[in-house]
mmCIF file of the N, C-alpha and C atoms, coordinates in Angstrom:
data_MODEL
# 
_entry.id   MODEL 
# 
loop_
_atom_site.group_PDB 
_atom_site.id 
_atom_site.type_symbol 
_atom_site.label_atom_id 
_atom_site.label_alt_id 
_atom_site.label_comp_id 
_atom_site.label_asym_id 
_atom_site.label_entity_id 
_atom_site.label_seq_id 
_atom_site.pdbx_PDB_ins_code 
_atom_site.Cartn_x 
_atom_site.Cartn_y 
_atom_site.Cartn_z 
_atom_site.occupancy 
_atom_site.B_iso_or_equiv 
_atom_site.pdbx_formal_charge 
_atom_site.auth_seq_id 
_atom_site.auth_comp_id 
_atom_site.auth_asym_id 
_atom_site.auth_atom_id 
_atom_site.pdbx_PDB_model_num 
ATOM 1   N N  . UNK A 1 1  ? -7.523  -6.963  35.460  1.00 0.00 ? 1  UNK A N  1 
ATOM 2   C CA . UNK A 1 1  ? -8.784  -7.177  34.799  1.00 0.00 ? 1  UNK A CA 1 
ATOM 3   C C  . UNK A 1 1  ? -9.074  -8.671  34.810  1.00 0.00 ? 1  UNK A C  1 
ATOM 4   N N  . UNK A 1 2  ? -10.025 -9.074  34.905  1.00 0.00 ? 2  UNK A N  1 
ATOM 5   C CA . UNK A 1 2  ? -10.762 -10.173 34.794  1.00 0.00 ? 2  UNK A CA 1 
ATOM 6   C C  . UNK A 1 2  ? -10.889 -10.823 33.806  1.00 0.00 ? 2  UNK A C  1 
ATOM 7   N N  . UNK A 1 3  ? -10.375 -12.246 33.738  1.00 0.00 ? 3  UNK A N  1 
ATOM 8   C CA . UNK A 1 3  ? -10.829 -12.786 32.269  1.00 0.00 ? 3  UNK A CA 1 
ATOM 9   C C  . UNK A 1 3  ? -11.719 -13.802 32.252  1.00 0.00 ? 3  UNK A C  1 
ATOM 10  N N  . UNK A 1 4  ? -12.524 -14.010 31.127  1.00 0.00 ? 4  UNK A N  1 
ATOM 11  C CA . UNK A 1 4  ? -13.445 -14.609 30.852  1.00 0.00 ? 4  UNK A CA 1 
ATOM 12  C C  . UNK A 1 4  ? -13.408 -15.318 29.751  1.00 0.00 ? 4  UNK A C  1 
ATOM 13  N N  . UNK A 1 5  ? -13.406 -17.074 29.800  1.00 0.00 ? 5  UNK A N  1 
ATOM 14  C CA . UNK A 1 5  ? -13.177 -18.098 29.500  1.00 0.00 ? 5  UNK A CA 1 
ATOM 15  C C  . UNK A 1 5  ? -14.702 -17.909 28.113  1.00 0.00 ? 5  UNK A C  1 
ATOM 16  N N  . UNK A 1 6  ? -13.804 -18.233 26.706  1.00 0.00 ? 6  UNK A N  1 
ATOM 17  C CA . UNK A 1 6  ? -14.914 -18.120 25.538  1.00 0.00 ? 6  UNK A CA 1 
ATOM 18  C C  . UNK A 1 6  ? -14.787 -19.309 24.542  1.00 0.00 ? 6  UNK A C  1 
ATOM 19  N N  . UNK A 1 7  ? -15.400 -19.718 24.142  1.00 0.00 ? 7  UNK A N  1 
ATOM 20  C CA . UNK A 1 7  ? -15.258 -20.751 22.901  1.00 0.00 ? 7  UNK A CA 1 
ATOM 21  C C  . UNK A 1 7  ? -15.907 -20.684 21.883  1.00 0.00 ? 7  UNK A C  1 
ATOM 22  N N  . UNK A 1 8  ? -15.406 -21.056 20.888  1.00 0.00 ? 8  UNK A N  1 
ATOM 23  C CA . UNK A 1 8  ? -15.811 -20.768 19.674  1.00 0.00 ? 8  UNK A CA 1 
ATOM 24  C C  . UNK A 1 8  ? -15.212 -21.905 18.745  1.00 0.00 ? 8  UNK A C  1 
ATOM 25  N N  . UNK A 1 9  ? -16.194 -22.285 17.545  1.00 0.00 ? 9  UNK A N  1 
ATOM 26  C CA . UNK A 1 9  ? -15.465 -23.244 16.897  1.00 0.00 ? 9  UNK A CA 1 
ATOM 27  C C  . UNK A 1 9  ? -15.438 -22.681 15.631  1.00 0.00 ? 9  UNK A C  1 
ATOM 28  N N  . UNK A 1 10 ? -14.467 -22.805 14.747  1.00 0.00 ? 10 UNK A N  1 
ATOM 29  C CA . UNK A 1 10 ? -13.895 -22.462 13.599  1.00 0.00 ? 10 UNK A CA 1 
ATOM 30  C C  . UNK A 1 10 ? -13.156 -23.428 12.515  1.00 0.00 ? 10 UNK A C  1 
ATOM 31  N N  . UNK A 1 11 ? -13.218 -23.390 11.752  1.00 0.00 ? 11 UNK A N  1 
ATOM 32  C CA . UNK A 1 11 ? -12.392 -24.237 10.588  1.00 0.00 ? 11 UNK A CA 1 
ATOM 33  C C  . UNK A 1 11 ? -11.195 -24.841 10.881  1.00 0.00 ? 11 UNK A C  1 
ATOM 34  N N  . UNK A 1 12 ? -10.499 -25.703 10.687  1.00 0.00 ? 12 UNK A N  1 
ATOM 35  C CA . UNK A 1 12 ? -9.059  -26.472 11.049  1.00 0.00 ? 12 UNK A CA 1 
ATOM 36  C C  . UNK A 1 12 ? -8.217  -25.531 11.010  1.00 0.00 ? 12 UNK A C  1 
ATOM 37  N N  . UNK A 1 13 ? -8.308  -25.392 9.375   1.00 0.00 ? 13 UNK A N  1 
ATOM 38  C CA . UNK A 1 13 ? -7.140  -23.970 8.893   1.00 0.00 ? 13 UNK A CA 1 
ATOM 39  C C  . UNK A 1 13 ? -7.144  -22.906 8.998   1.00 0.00 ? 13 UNK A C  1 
ATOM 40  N N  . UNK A 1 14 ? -8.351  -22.412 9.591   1.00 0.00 ? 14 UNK A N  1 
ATOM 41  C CA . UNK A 1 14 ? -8.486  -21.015 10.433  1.00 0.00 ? 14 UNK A CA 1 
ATOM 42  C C  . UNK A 1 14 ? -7.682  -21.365 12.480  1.00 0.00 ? 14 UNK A C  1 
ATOM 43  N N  . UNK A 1 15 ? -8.333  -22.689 12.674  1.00 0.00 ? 15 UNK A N  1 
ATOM 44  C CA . UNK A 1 15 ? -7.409  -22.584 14.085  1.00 0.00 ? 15 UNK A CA 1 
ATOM 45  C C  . UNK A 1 15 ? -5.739  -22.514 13.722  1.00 0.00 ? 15 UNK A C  1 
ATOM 46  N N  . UNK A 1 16 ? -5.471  -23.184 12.664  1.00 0.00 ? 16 UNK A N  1 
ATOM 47  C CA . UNK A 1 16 ? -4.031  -23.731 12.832  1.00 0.00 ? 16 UNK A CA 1 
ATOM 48  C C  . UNK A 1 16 ? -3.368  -22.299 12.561  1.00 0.00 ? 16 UNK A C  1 
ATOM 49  N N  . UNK A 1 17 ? -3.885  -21.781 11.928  1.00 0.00 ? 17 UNK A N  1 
ATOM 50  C CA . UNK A 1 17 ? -3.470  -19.961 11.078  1.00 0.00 ? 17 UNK A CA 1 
ATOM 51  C C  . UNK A 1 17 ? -3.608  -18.877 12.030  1.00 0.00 ? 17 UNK A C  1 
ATOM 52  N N  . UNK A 1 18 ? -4.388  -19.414 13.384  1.00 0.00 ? 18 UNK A N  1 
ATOM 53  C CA . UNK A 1 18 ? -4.390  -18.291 13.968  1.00 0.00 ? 18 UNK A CA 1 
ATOM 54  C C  . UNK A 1 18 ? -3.402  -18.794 15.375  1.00 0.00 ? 18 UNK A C  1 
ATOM 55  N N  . UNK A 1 19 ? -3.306  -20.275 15.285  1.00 0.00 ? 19 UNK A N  1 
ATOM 56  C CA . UNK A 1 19 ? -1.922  -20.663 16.711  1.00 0.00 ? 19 UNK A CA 1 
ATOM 57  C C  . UNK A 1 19 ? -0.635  -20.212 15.804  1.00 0.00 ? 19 UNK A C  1 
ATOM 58  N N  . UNK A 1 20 ? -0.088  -20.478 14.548  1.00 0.00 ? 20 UNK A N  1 
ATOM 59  C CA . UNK A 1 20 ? 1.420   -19.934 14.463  1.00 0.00 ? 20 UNK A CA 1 
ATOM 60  C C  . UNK A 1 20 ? 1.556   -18.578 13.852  1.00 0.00 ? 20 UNK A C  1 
ATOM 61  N N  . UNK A 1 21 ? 0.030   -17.664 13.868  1.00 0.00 ? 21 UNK A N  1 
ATOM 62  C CA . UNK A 1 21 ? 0.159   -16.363 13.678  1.00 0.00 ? 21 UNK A CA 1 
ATOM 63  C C  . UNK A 1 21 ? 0.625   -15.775 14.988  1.00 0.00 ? 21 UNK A C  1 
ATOM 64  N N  . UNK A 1 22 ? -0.357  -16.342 15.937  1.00 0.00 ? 22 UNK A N  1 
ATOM 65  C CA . UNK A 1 22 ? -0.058  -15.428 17.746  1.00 0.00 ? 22 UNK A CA 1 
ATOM 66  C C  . UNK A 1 22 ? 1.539   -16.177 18.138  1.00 0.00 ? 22 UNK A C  1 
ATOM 67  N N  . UNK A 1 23 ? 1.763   -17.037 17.729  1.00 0.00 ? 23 UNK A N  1 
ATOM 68  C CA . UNK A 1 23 ? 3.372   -18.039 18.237  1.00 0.00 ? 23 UNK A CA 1 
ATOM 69  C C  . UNK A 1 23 ? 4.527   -17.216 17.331  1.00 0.00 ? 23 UNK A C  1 
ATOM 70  N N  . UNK A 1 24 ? 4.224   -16.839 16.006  1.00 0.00 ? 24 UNK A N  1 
ATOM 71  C CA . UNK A 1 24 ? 4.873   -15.862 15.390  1.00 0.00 ? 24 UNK A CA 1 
ATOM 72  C C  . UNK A 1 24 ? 5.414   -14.253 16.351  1.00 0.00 ? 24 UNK A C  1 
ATOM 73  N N  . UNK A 1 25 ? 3.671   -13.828 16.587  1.00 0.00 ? 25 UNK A N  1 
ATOM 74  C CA . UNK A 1 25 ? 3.854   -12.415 17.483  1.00 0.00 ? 25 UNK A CA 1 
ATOM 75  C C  . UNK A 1 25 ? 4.211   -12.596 18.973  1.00 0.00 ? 25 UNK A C  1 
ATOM 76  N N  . UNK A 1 26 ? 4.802   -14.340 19.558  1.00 0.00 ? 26 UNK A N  1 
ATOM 77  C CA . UNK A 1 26 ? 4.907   -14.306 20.699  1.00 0.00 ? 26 UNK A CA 1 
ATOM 78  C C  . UNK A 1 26 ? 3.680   -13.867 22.172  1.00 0.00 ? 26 UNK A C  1 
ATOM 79  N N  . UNK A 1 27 ? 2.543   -14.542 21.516  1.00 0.00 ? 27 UNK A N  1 
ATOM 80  C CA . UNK A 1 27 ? 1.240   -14.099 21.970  1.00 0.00 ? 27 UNK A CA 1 
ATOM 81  C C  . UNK A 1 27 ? 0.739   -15.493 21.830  1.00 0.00 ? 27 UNK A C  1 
ATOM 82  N N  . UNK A 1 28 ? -0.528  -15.780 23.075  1.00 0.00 ? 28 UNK A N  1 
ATOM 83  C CA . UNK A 1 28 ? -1.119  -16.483 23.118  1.00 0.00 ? 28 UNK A CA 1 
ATOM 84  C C  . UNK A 1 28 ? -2.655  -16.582 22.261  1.00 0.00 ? 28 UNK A C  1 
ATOM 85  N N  . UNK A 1 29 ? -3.040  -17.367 22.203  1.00 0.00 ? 29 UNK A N  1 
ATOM 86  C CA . UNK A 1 29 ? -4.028  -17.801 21.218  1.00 0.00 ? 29 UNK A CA 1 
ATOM 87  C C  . UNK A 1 29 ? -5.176  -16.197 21.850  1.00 0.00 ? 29 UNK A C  1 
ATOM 88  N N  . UNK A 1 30 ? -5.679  -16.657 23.287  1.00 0.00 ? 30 UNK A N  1 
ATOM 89  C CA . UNK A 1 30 ? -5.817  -15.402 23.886  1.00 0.00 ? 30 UNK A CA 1 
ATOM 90  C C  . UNK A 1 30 ? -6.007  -14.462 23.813  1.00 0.00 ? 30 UNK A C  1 
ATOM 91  N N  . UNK A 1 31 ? -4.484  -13.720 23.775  1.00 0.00 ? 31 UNK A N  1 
ATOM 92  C CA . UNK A 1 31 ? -3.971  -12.573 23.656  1.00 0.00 ? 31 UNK A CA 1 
ATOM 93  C C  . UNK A 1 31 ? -4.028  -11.690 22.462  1.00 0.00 ? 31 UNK A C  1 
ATOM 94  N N  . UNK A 1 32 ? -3.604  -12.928 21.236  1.00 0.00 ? 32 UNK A N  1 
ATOM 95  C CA . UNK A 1 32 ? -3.649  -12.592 20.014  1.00 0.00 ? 32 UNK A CA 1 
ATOM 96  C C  . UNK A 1 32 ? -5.329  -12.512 19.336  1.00 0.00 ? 32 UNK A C  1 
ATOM 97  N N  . UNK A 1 33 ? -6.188  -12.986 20.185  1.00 0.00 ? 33 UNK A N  1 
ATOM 98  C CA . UNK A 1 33 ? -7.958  -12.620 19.300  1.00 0.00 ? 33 UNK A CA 1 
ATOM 99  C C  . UNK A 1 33 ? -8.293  -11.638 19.990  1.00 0.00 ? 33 UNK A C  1 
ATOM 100 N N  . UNK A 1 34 ? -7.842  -11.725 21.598  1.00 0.00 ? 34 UNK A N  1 
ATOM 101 C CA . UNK A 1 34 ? -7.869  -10.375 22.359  1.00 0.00 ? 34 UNK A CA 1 
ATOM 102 C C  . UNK A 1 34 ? -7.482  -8.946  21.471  1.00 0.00 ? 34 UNK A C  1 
ATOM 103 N N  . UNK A 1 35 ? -6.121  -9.196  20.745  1.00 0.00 ? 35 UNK A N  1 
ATOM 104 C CA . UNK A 1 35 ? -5.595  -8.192  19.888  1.00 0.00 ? 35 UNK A CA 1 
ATOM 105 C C  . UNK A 1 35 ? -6.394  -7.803  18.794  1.00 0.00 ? 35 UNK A C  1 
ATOM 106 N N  . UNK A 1 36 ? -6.628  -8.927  18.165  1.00 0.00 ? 36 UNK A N  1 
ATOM 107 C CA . UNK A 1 36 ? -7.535  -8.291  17.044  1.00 0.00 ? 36 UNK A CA 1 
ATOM 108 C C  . UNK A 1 36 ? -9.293  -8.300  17.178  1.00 0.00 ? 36 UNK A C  1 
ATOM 109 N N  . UNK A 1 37 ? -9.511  -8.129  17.930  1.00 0.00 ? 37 UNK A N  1 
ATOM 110 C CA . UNK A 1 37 ? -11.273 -7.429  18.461  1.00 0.00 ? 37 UNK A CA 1 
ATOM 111 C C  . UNK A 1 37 ? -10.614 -6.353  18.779  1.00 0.00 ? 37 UNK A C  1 
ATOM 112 N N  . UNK A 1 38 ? -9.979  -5.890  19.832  1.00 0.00 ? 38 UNK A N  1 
ATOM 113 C CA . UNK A 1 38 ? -9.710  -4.517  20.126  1.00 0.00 ? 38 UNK A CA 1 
ATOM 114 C C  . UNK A 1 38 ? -9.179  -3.365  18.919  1.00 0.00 ? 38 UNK A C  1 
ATOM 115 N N  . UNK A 1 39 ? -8.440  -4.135  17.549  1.00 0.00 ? 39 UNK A N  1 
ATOM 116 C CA . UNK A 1 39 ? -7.948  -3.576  16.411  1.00 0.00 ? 39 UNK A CA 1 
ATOM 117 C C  . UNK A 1 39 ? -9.141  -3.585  15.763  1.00 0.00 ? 39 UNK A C  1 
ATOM 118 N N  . UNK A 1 40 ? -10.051 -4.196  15.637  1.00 0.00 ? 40 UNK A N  1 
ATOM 119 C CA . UNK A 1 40 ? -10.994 -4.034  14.861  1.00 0.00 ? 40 UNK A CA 1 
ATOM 120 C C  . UNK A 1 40 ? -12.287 -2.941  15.341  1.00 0.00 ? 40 UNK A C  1 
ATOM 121 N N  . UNK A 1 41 ? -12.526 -3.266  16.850  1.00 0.00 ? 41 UNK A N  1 
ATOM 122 C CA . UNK A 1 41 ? -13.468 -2.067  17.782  1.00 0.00 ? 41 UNK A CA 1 
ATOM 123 C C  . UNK A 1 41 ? -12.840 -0.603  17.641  1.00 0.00 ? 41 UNK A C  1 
ATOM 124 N N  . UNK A 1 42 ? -11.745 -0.494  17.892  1.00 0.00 ? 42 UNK A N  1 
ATOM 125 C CA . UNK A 1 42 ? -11.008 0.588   17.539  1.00 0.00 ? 42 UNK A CA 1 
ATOM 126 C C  . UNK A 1 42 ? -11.109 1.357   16.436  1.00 0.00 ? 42 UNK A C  1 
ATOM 127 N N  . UNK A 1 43 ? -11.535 0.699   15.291  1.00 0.00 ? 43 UNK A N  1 
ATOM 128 C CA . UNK A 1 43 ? -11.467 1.337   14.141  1.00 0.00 ? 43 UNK A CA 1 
ATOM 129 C C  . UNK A 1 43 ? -9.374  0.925   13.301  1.00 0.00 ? 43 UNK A C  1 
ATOM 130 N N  . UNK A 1 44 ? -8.703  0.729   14.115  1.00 0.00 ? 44 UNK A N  1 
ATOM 131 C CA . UNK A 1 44 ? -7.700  0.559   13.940  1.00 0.00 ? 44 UNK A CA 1 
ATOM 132 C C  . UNK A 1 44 ? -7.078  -0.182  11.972  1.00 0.00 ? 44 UNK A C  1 
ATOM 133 N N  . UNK A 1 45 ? -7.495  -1.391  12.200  1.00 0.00 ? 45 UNK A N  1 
ATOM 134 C CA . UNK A 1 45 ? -7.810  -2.003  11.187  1.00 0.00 ? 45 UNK A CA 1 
ATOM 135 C C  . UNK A 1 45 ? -8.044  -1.367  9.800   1.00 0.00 ? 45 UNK A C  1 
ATOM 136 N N  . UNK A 1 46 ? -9.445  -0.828  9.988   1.00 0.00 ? 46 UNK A N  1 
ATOM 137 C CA . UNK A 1 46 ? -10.170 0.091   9.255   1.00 0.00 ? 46 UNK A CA 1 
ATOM 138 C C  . UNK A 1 46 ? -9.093  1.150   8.727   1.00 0.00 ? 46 UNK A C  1 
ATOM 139 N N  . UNK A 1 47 ? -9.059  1.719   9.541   1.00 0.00 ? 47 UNK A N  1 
ATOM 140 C CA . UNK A 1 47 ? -7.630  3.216   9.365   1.00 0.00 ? 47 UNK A CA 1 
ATOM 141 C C  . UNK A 1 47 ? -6.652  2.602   8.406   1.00 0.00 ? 47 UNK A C  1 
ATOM 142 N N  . UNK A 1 48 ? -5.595  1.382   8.824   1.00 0.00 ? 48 UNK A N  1 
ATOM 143 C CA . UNK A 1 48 ? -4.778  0.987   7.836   1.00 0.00 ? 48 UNK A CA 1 
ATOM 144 C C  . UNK A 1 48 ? -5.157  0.712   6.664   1.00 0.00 ? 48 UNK A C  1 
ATOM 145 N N  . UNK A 1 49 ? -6.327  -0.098  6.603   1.00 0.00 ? 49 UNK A N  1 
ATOM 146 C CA . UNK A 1 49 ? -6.854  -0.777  4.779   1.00 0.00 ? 49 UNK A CA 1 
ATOM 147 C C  . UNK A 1 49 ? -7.465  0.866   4.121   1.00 0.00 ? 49 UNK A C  1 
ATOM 148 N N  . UNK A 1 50 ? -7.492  1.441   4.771   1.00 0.00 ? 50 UNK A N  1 
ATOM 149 C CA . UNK A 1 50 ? -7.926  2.730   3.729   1.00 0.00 ? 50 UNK A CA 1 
ATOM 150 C C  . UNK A 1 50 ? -6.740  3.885   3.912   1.00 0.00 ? 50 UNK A C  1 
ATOM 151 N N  . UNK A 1 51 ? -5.531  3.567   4.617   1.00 0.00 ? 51 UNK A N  1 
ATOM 152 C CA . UNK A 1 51 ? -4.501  4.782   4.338   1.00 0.00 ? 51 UNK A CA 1 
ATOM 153 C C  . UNK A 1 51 ? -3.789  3.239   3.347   1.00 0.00 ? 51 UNK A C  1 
ATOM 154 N N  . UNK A 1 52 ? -3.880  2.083   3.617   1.00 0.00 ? 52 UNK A N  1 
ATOM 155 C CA . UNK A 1 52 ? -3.096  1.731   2.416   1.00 0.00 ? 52 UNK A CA 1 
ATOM 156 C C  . UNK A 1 52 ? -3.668  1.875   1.093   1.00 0.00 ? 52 UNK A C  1 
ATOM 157 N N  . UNK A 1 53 ? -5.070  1.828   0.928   1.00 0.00 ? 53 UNK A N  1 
ATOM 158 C CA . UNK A 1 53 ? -5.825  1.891   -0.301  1.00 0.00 ? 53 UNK A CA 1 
ATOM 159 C C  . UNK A 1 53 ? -5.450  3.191   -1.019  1.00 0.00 ? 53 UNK A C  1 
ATOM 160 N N  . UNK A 1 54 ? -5.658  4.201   0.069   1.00 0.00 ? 54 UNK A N  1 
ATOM 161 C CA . UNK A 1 54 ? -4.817  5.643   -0.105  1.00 0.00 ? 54 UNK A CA 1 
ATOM 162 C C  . UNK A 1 54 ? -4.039  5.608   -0.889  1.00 0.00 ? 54 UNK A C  1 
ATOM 163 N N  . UNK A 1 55 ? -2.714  5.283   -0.479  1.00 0.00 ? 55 UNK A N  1 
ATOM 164 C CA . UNK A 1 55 ? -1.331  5.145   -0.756  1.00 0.00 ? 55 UNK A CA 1 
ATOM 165 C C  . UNK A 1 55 ? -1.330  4.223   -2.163  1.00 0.00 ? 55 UNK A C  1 
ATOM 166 N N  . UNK A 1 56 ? -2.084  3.345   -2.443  1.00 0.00 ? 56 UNK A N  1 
ATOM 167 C CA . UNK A 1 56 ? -1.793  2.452   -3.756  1.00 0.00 ? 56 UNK A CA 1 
ATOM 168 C C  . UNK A 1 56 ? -2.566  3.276   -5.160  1.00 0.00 ? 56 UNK A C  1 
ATOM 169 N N  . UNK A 1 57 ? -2.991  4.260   -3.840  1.00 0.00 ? 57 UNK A N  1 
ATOM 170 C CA . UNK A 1 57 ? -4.176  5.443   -5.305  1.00 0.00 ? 57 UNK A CA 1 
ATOM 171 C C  . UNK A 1 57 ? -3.365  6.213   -5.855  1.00 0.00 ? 57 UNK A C  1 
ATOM 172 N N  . UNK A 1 58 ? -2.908  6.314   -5.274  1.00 0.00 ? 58 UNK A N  1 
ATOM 173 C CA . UNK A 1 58 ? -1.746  7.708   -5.196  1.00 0.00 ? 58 UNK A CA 1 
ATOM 174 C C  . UNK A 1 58 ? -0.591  7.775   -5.949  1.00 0.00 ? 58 UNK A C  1 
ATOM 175 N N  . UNK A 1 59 ? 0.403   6.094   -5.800  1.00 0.00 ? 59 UNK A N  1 
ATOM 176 C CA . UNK A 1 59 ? 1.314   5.612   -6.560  1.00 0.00 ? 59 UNK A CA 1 
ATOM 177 C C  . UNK A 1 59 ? 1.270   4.748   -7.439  1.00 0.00 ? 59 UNK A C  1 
ATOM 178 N N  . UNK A 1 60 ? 0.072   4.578   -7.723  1.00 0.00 ? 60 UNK A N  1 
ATOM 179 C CA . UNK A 1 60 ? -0.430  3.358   -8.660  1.00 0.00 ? 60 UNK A CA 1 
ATOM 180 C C  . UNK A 1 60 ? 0.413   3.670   -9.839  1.00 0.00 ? 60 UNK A C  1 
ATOM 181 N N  . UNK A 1 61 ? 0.566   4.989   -11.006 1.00 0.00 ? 61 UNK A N  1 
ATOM 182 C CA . UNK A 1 61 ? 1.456   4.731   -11.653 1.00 0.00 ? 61 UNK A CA 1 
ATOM 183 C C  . UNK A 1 61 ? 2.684   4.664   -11.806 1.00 0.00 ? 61 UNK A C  1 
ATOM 184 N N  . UNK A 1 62 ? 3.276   5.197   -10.104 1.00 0.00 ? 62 UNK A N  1 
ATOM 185 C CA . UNK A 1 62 ? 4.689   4.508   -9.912  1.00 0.00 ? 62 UNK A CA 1 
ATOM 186 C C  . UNK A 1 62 ? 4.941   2.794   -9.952  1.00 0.00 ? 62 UNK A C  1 
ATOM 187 N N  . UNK A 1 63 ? 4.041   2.318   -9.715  1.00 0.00 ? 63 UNK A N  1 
ATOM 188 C CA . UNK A 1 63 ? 3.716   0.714   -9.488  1.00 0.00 ? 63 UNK A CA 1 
ATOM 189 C C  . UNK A 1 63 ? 3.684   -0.188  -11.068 1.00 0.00 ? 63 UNK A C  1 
ATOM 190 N N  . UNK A 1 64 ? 2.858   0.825   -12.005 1.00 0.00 ? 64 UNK A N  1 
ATOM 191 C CA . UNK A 1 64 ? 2.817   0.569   -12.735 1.00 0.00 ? 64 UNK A CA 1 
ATOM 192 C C  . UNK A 1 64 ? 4.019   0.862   -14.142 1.00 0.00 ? 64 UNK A C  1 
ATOM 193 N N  . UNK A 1 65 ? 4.754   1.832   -13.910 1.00 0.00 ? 65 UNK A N  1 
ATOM 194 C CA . UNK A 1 65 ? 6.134   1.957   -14.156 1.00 0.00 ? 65 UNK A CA 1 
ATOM 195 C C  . UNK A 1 65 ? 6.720   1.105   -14.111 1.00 0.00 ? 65 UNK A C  1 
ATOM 196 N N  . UNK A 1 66 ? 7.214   0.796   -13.162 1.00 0.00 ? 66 UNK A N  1 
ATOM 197 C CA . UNK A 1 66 ? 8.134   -0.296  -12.834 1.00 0.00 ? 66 UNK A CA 1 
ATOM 198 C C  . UNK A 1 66 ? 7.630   -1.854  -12.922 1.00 0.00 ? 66 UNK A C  1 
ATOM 199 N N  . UNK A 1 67 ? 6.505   -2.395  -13.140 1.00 0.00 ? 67 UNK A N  1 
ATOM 200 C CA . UNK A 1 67 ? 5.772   -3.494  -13.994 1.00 0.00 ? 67 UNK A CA 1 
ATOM 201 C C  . UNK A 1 67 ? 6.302   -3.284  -15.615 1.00 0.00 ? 67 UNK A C  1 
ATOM 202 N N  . UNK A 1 68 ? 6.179   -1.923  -16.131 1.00 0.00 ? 68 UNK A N  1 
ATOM 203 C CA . UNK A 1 68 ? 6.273   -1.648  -17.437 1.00 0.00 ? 68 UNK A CA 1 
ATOM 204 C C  . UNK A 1 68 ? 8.374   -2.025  -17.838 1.00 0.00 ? 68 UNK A C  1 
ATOM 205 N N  . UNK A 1 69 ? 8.599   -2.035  -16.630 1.00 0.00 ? 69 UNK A N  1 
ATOM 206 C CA . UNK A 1 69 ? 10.009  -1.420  -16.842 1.00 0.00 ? 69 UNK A CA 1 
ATOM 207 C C  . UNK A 1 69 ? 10.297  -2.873  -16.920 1.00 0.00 ? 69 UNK A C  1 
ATOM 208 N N  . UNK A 1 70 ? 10.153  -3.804  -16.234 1.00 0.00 ? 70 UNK A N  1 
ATOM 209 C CA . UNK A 1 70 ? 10.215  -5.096  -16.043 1.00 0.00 ? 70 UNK A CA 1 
ATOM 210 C C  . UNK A 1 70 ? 9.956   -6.002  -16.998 1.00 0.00 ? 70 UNK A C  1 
ATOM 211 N N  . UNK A 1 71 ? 9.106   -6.062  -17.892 1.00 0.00 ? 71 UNK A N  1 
ATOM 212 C CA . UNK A 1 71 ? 8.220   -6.246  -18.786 1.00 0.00 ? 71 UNK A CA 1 
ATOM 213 C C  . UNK A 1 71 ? 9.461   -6.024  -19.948 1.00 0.00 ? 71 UNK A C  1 
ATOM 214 N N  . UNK A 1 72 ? 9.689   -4.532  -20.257 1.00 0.00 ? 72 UNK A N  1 
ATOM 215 C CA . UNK A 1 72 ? 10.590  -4.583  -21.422 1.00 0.00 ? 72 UNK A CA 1 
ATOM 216 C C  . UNK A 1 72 ? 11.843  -5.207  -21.337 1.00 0.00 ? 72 UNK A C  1 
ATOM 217 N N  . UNK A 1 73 ? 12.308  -5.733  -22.852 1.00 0.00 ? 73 UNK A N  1 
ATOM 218 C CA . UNK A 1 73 ? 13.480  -6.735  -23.026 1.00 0.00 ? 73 UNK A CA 1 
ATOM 219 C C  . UNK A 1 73 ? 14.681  -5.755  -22.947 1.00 0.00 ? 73 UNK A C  1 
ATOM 220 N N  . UNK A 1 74 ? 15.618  -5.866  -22.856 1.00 0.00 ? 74 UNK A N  1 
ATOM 221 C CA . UNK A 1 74 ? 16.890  -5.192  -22.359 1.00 0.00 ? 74 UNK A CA 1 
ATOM 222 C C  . UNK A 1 74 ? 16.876  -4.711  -23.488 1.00 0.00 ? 74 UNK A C  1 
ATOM 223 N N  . UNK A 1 75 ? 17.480  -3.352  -23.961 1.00 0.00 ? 75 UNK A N  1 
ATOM 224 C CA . UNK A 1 75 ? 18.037  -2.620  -24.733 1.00 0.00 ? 75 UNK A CA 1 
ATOM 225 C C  . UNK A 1 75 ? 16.863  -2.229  -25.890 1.00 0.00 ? 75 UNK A C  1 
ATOM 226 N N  . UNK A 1 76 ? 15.841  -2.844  -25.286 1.00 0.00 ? 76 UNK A N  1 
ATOM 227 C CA . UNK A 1 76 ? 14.650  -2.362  -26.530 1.00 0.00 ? 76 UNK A CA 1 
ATOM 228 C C  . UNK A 1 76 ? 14.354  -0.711  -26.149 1.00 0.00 ? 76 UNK A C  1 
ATOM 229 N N  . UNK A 1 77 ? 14.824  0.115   -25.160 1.00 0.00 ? 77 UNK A N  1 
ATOM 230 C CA . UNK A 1 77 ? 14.805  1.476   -25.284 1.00 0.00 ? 77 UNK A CA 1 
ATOM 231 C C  . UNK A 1 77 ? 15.879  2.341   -25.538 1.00 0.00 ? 77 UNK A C  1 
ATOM 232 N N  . UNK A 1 78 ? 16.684  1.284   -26.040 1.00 0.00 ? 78 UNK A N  1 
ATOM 233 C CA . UNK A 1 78 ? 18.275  2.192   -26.247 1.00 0.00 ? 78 UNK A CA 1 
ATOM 234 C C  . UNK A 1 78 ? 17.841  3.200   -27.800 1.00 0.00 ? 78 UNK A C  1 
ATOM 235 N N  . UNK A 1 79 ? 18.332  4.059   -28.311 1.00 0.00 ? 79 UNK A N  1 
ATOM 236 C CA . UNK A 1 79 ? 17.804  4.882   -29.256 1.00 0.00 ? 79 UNK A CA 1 
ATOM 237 C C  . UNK A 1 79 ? 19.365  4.597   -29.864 1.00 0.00 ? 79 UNK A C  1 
# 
């Protein structure tokens, strides 16, 4: 496939966040915006933030349990 040379200018801390995000995944600057347009066209993206939104609906008062559990001082539930 053919590639085609793009530019775009963006914030300091948006370039610098997106060179040791793709250097992290072993991906080029490239490769890695290449990655996320295609995650985002896909719907991909989308799918995860709403099966995780899902998932935090679902266990929210397991989540919140264990905040509660944390919270109490040692032995304040001993009977």
């Amino acid at each position: 496939m053919a590639k085609t040379q793009l530019g775009a200018r963006v914030d300091e801390d948006v370039a610098e966040l997106a060179k040791k995000r793709a250097a992290d995944l072993g991906l080029s600057i490239g490769d890695y915006l290449a990655r996320l347009v295609q995650d985002d066209a896909s719907g991909l993206r989308a799918r995860a933030v709403d099966a995780a939104a899902r998932f935090l609906t679902e266990h929210q008062g397991l989540f919140d349990e264990a905040e509660d559990a944390q919270r109490t001082p040692r032995g304040a539930r001993a009977a």
